[in-house]
Structures are given as structure tokens and as C-alpha cells.
C-alpha positions as CSV (number, residue, x, y, z in Angstrom):
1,X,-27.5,-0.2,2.8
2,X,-26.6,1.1,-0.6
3,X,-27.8,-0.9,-3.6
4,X,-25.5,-3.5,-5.3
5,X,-23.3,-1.7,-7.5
6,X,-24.7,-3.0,-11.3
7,X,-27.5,-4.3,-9.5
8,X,-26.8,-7.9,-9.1
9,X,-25.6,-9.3,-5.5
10,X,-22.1,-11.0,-5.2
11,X,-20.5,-13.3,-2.6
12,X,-17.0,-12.3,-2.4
13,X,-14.5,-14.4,-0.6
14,X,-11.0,-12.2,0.5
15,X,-7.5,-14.1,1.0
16,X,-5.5,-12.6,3.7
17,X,-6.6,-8.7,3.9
18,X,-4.2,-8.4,6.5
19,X,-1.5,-8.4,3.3
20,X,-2.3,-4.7,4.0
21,X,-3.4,-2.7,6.6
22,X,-6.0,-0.1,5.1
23,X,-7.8,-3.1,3.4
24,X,-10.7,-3.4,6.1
25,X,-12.3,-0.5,5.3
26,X,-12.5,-1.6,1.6
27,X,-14.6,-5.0,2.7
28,X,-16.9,-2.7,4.9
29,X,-17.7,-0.8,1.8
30,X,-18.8,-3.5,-0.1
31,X,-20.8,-4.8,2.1
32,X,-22.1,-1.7,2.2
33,X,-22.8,-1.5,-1.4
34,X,-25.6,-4.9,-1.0
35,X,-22.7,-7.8,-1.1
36,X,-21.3,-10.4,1.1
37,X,-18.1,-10.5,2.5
38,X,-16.3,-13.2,3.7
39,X,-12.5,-13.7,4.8
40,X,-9.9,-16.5,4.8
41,X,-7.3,-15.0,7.3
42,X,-4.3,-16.2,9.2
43,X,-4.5,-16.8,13.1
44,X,-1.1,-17.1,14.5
45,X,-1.5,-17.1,18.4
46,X,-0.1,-20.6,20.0
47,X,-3.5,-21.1,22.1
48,X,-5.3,-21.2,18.7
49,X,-7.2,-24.4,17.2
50,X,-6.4,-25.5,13.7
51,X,-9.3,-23.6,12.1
52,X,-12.2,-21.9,13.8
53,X,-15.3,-19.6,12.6
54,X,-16.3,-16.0,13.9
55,X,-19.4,-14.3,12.1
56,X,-16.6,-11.2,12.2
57,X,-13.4,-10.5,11.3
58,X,-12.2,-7.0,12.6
59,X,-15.2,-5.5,14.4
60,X,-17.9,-7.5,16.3
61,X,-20.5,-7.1,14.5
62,X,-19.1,-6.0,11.3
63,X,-21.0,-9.4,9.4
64,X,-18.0,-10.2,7.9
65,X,-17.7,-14.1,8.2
66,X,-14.0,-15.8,8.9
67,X,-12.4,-18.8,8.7
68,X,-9.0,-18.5,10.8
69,X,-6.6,-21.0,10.3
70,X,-3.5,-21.2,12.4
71,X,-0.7,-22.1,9.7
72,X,1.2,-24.0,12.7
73,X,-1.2,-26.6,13.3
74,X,-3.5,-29.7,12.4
75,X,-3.3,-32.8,10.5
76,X,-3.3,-32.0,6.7
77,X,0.4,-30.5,7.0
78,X,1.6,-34.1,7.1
79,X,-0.1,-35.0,4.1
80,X,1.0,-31.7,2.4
81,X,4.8,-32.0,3.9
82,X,6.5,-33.4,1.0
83,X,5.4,-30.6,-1.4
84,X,5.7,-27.8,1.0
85,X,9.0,-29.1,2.1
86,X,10.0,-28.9,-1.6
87,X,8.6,-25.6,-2.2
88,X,9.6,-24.0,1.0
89,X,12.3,-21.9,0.1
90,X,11.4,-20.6,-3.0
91,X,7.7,-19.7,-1.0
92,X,9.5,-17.5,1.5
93,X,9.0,-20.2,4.0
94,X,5.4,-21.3,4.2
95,X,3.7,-24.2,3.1
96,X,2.2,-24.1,-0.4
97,X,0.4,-27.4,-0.6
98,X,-0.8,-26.7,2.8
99,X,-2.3,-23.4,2.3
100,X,-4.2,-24.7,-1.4
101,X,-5.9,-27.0,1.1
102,X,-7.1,-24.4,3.6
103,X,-8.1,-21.9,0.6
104,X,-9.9,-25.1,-1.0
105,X,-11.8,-25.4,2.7
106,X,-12.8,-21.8,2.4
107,X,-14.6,-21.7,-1.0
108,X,-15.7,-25.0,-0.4
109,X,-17.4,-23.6,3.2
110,X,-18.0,-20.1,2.0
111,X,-19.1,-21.1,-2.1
112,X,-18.6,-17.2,-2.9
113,X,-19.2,-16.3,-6.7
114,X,-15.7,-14.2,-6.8
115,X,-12.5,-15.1,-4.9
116,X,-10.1,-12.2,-4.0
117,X,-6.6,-12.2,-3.4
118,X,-5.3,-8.8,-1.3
119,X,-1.9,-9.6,-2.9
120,X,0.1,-11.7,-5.3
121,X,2.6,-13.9,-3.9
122,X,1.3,-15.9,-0.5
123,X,-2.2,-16.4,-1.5
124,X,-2.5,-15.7,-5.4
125,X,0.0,-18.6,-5.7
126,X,-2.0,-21.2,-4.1
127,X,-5.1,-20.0,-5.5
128,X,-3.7,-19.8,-8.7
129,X,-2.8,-23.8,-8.6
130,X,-6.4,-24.6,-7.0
131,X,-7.6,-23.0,-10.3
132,X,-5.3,-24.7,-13.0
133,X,-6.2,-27.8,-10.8
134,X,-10.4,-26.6,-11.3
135,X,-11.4,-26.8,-7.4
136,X,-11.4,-23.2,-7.4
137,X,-14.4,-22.5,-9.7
138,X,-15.1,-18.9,-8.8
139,X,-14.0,-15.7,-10.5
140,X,-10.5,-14.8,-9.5
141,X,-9.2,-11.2,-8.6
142,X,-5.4,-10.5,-7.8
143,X,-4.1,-7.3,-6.8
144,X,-0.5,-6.7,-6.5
145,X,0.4,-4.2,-4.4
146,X,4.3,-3.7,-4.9
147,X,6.4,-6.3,-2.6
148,X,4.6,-9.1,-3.7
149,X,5.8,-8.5,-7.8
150,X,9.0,-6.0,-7.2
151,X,12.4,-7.6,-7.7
152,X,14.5,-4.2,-5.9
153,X,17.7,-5.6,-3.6
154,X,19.2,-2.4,-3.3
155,X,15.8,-1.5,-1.2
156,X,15.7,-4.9,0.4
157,X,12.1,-5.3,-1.3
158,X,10.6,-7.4,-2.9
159,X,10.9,-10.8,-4.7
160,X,14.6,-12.0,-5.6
161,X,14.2,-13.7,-8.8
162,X,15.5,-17.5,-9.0
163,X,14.0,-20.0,-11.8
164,X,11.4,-21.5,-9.0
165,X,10.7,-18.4,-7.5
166,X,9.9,-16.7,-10.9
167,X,7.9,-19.9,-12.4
168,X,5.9,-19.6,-9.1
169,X,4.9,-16.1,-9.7
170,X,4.0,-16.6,-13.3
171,X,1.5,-19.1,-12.0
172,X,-1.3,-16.7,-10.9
173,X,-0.5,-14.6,-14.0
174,X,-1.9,-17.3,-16.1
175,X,-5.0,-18.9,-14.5
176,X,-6.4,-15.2,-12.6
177,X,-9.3,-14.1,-14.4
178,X,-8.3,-10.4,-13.3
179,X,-4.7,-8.9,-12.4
180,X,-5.1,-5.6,-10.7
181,X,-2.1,-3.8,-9.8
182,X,-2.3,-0.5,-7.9
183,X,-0.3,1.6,-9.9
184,X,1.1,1.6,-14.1
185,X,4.6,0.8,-12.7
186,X,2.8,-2.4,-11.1
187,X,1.3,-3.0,-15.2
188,X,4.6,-3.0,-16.5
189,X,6.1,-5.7,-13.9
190,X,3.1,-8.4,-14.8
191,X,3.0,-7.4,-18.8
192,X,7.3,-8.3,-18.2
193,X,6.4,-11.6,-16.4
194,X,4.4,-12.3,-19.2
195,X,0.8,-11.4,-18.1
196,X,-1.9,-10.9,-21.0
197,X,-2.1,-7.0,-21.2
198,X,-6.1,-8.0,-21.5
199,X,-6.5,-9.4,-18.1
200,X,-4.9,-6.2,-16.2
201,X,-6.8,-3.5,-14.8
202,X,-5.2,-0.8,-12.6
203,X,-7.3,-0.1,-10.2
204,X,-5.2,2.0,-7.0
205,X,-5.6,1.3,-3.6
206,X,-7.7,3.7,-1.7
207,X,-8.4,6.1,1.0
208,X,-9.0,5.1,4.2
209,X,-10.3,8.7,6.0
210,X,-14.3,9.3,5.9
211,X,-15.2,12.4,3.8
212,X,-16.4,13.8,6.9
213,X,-13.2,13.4,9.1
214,X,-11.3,14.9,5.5
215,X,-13.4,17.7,5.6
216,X,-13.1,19.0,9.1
217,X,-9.4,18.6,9.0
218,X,-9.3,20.8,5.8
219,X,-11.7,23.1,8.0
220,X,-9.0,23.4,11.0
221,X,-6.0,24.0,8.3
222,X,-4.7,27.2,9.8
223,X,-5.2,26.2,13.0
224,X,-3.7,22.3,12.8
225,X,-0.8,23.7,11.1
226,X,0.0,26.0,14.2
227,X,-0.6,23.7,16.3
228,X,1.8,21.1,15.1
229,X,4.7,24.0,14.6
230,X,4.6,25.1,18.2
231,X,4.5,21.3,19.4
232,X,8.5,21.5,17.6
233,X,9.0,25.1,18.2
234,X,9.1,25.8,14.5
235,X,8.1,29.1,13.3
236,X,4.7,29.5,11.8
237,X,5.9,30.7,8.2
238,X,9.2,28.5,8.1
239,X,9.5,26.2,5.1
240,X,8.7,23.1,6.3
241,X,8.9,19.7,4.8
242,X,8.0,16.4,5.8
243,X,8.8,12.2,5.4
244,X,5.9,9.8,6.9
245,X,7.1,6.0,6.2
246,X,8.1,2.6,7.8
247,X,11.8,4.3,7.9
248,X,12.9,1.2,6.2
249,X,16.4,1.4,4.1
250,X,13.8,1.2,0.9
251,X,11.9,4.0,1.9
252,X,15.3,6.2,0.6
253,X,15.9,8.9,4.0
254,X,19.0,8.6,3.7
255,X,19.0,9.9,0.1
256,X,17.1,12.9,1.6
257,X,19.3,13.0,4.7
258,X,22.0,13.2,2.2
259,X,20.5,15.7,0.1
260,X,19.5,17.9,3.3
261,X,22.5,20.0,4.0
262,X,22.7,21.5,0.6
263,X,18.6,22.3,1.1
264,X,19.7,24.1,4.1
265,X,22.5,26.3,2.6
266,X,20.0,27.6,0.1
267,X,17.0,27.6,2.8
268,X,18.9,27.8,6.1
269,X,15.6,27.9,8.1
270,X,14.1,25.2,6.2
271,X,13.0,22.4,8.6
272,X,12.1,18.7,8.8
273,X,9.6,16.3,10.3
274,X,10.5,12.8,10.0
275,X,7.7,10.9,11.1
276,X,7.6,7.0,11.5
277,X,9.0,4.0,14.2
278,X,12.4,4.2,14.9
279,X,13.7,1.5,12.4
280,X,17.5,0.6,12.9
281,X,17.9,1.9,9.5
282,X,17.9,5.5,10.6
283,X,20.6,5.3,13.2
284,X,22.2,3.1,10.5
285,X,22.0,4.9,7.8
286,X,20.1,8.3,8.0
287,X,21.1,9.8,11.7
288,X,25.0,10.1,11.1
289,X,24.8,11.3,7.9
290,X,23.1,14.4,9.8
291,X,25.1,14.3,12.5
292,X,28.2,14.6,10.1
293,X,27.2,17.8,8.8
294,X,25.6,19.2,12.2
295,X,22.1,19.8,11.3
296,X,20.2,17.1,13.7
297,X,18.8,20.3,15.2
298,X,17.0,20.8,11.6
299,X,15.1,17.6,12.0
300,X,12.6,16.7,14.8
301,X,11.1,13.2,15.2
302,X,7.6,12.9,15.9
303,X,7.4,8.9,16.0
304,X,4.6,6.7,14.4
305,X,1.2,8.2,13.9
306,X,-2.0,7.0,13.3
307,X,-5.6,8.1,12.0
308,X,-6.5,11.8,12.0
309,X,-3.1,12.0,13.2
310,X,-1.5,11.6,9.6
311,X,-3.4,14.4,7.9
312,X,-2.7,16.8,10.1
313,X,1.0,16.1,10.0
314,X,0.6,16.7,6.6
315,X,-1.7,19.4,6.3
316,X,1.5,21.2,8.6
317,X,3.9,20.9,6.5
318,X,4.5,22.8,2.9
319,X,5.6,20.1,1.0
320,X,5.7,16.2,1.4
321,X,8.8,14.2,0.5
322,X,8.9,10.9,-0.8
323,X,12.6,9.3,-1.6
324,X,11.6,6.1,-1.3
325,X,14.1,3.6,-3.6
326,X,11.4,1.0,-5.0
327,X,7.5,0.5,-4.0
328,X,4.3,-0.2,-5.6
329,X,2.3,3.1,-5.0
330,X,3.0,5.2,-2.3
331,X,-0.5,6.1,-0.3
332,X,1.3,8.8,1.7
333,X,1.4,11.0,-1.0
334,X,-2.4,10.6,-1.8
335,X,-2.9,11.8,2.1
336,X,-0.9,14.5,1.3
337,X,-2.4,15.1,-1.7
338,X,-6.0,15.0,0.2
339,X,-5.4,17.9,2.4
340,X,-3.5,20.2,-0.5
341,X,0.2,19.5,0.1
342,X,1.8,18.3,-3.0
343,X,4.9,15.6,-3.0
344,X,7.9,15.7,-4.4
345,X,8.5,12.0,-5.4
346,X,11.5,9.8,-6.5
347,X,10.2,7.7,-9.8
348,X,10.6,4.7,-7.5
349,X,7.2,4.8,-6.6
350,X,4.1,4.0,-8.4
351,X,2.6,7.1,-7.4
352,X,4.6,8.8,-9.4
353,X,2.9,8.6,-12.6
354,X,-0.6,10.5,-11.2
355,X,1.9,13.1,-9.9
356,X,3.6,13.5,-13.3
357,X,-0.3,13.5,-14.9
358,X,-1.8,15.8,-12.4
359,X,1.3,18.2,-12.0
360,X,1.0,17.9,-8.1
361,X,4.5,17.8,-7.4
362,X,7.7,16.7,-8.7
363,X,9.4,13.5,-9.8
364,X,12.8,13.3,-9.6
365,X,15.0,9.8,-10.2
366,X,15.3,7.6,-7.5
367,X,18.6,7.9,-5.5
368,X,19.6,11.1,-7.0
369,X,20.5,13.3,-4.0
370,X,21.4,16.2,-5.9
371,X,17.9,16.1,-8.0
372,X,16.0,15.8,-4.9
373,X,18.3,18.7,-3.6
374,X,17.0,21.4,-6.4
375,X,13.7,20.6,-6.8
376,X,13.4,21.1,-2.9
377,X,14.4,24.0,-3.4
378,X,13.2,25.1,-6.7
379,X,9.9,24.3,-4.4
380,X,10.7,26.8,-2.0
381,X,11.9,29.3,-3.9
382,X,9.5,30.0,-6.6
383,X,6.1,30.1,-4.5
384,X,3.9,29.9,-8.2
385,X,5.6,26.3,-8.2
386,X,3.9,25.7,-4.6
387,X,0.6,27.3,-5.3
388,X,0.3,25.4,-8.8
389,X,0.8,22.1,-7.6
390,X,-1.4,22.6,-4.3
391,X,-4.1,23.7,-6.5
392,X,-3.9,20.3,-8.9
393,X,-4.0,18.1,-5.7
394,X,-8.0,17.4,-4.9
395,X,-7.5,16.0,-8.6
396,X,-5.0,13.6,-7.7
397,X,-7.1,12.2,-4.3
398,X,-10.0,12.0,-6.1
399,X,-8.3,8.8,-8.0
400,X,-8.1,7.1,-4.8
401,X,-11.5,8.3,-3.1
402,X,-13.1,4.7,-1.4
403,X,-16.2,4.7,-3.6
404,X,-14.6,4.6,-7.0
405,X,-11.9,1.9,-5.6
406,X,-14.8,-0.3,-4.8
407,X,-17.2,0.2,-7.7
408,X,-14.3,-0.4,-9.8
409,X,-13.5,-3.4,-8.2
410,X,-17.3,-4.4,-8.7
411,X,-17.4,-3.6,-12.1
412,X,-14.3,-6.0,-12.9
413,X,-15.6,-8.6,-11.0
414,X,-18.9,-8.5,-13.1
415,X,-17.2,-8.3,-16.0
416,X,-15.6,-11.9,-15.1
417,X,-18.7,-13.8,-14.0
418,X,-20.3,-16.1,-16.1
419,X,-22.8,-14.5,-17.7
């Protein structure tokens, strides 16, 4: 094992790390860096007790303590009904007095010296009240990763904002030693709920490929990018672009879609891989809109991918394209970014200010078909555009490399123990 990072050993307690799903490999660091790691998580399967203890949570073996709790079951959600009942809506449907409890059994069992929630609604709430309440002594660390602070309807993210809903979210603001959103635009959300500028620390989610795995895909370029072309019968030196997302109706396709059959008049043998699950939204809202103009046969669908997979869609593909309408960061465009294709971005996305500071792509206003339209082209084009922002792009990844995510995450914690 690496040494603790400042040299002194931490127990660290994480709320929910399912909240998102490249957190695991952010535990196994530090616990690789000398501390220990334990986990509160949620355990929904009907054959499951109340509460129960593995000495792992993702891998057996991995020496990361759990407490599971099934949210469904045991005693204390009588006593807890009338508040959770009251609370319920405004909580998006769970049970707030009954999840302070269960977080209360966790430090109590685990008695870690920092307490971390992996975002800021479902568990920073009821942390946040153990803490006004003081039976949650330990340092506490709330990221907010975008849907858990965002307030965006016309993306169906996010919070909708009623007097109860906001007064809850203002409660972790106020008693969390450290606020760490994942991206500036994140910042500005807290600082406009109120949060002490003092307390927040951007500190970006990370990477989750080894160095080693990153290395041999940049290795293979030539070879990955022909490999995915002749898998769509696309032409080796045709401009290709490409979209890797949940497909969601915030994730903006159909402003590309939209934008798309201009891009083809100007590039006619431009084409597109839109990779992903097959939400509804794109045979609601992104499939007709190509089918109205005829150029379906301009966009192949390569379904959801996973691990090495990702990179080497991207490392295919000239130019990565991110419409999305509203969201906290954006991680796609740092995998892009970590193989050397830049991103052109809506300023929806908290990603967008490293791409404006590292010139490795484009930002262009969020719903703006036409914008997205030109600078598409513009991209294709002028090839010193291209070559310019594929150049700045190592800088931009190595924001988000694992190591710094997690010593920085060290170093705040230190910074809020008592001394």
C-alpha cells in the first residue's frame, strides 16, 4: 500500500456511492493510499433483512466494510412514520427520519473520523440534520454532482424548487464542513442557495480507466479507429462524429438531430455514431426528426458500451459532441478528451468551463441548433481548429486523473479535522 496521503490515517465513512457509478474505484484508491473505507449503502432486494454486514461492498475481498440496509423494512420506520410521512413529498419519496436513523447506526457502528456523502440530496440531507442535531460528530464532505442541486425542467433534471424542497436543500449547505461540487457551474448553484463561498472546494469527479489500459488504447489508435469504421462500413478518412449518453431528453440529441441535416449539406459524407440504450426519448424525440429529412442512413446506433469499450468509440471518432440541455459535469468529454478527441459542448454542462480554459473544443449555448450547426462544421472545415484542440486535450484529462481526485479529497478532509 501507498502511504497516507499527509501522513496521518483516516477512517472514512461513504453514504450511498451507488449515487454514481464510477465512485468504486475512488474508495479503492483511498484505501490504497493507507485509509479505511467503509460504506452505508442501500439493499433493495425483497429477500433482504433489515440491515446486515459484509467485510465488502463491491468486490469480495476489496476490505471495504458495509452496512446494507433495506429501506423497505424493520421496526424504526414506525417510530419515524409521522415525520417521513410529512416530509415525503418534498424528499422525492423516501423517508427522511428514517434514513437519519440508519446513517446515525452507521457512524455509531463504524466511528469513522470523516463522513462522506457521494451526493447532495438523499443522504447530505439527513446527514446534515444528524449534524445540526450533534450525533454526527465527524467531519462532513458533500459532493454534488449535478441532479442532486440542478433545478432544469425543460431537461426533466434535477430538483423542482418548492419552499420545502428548497429549505431542505439549504440544510446540508449550512451544517457540511465541506461542499464539493464537481464542476464551477456546480459553485455557482450552492453560493445561489446561500452556501459560504469558504466552505466550497471544486474538486471534479474522476477517471475511472487504469493508466495502463489508457495507454495501450492510445497505442492501438490507428488500428481501433479502423476497426470500429469497418464494423459501420464507414470510410476510414470520413468526418466522423460521435454522442455517448443515457439518450435522455436532457442529454439534448435532438438539438443535434435537429442541427444534423444542415452539417450534412456542408459535409455530405459526414457521419454519426450515437452510442447509448435505446431510451424512448429517441424514437420520441430524436429518430423522426431524422427520418423527416432522410438521413437515418447518416447515423448508426451502436447501443450501450461499457469499459475499454468507451475509449475506443471515442478514440474512432474525430470529434465528440455534447448537446446536452443541463448537467453537472459531463465525464464523457474527459474520456474523450483522454484519448485526444476534443468536444464540442453546449454551456449546459459543467464541463464546459475546462473546455473554454484548455481550448479543447468548443462551447456553444445550450439548445442553439444552428450554433451547434457551424461550429460542427467550422470543426471540419478548418483542420488547424482540429489539430489545436486535440493537442490541448492530455491537459484537460489530467484535471480528472484518479490520483489528484483523491489526494484532493484527502487534503480537504484534513483540512476539516480537528486539529
Amino acid at each position: 500500500m501507498d502511504k497516507p496521503a499527509q501522513g496521518k490515517y483516516m477512517k472514512i465513512l461513504y453514504l450511498h456511492p451507488h449515487a454514481w457509478s464510477g465512485e468504486y474505484p475512488i474508495l479503492k484508491k483511498l484505501r490504497d493510499l493507507g485509509h479505511e473505507i467503509c460504506v452505508l449503502e442501500e439493499d433493495r432486494i425483497k429477500s433482504s433483512p433489515a440491515y446486515h454486514i459484509t467485510d465488502y461492498f463491491h468486490e469480495h475481498g476489496d476490505s471495504i466494510a458495509t452496512l446494507w440496509y433495506n429501506p423497505k423494512k424493520g421496526w424504526k420506520k414506525i417510530i419515524t412514520w409521522p415525520v417521513d410521512r410529512f416530509f415525503k413529498r418534498a424528499f422525492n419519496g423516501r423517508n427522511l427520519g428514517h434514513r437519519m436513523w440508519v446513517i446515525w447506526d452507521a457512524v455509531s457502528y463504524f466511528k469513522p473520523d470523516a463522513v462522506i456523502s457521494s451526493e447532495g440530496f438523499a443522504y447530505a440531507i439527513p446527514a446534515a440534520f444528524l449534524k445540526q442535531t450533534g450525533l454526527l460528530k465527524p467531519a462532513l464532505l458533500i459532493s454534488y454532482i449535478g441532479g442532486d442541486i440542478l433545478d432544469c425542467p425543460e431537461a426533466d433534471v434535477g430538483k423542482r424548487r418548492t419552499a420545502l424542497v428548497t429549505w431542505l436543500m439549504r440544510q446540508p449547505i449550512k451544517s457540511a464542513d465541506i461542499l464539493r461540487p464537481v464542476s464551477p457551474m456546480l459553485k455557482y448553484q450552492l453560493i445561489d442557495l446561500g452556501a459560504n463561498p469558504d466552505k466550497i472546494h471544486v474538486v471534479p469527479s474522476h477517471l475511472v480507466i487504469s493508466t495502463e489500459n489508457l495507454h495501450n488504447v492510445l497505442l492501438q489508435k490507428k488500428e481501433i479507429r479502423l476497426k470500429i469504421r469497418q464494423r459501420y462500413r464507414i470510410p476510414e478518412n470520413a468526418p466522423l462524429i460521435i454522442t455517448l449518453s443515457s439518450n435522455l431528453k436532457g442529454k439534448g440529441l435532438h438539438v443535434l438531430a435537429s442541427a444534423w441535416p444542415e452539417v450534412l449539406k456542408h459535409i455530405p459524407d459526414c457521419r454519426w455514431i450515437l452510442c447509448g440504450p435505446d431510451d424512448p426519448w429517441l424514437k420520441q424525440g430524436v429518430l423522426p426528426l431524422l427520418r423527416n429529412h432522410a438521413v437515418e442512413n447518416t447515423v448508426f446506433m451502436a447501443g450501450k458500451l461499457s469499459g475499454l469499450e468507451v475509449f475506443e468509440y471515442l478514440i474512432a471518432a474525430d470529434v465528440h459532441i455534447n448537446p446536452t440541455l443541463c448537467e453537472g459535469l459531463n465525464m464523457v468529454t474527459v474520456e474523450a478528451a483522454a484519448v485526444g478527441t476534443p468536444t464540442i459542448t453546449s454551456d449546459g454542462a459543467g464541463i464546459a468551463s475546462w473546455v473554454e480554459e484548455f481550448e479543447a473544443g468548443k462551447v456553444v449555448p445550450a439548445g442553439d441548433a444552428t450554433a451547434l450547426t457551424w461550429a460542427i462544421v467550422d470543426f471540419f472545415q478548418k483542420p488547424h481548429i482540429a489539430e489545436t484542440w486535440g493537442q490541448h486535450c492530455a491537459r484537460l484529462s489530467e484535471n480528472f486523473i484518479m490520483e489528484n481526485v483523491a489526494s484532493s479529497i484527502i487534503n480537504l478532509l484534513h483540512q476539516a479535522l480537528p486539529r
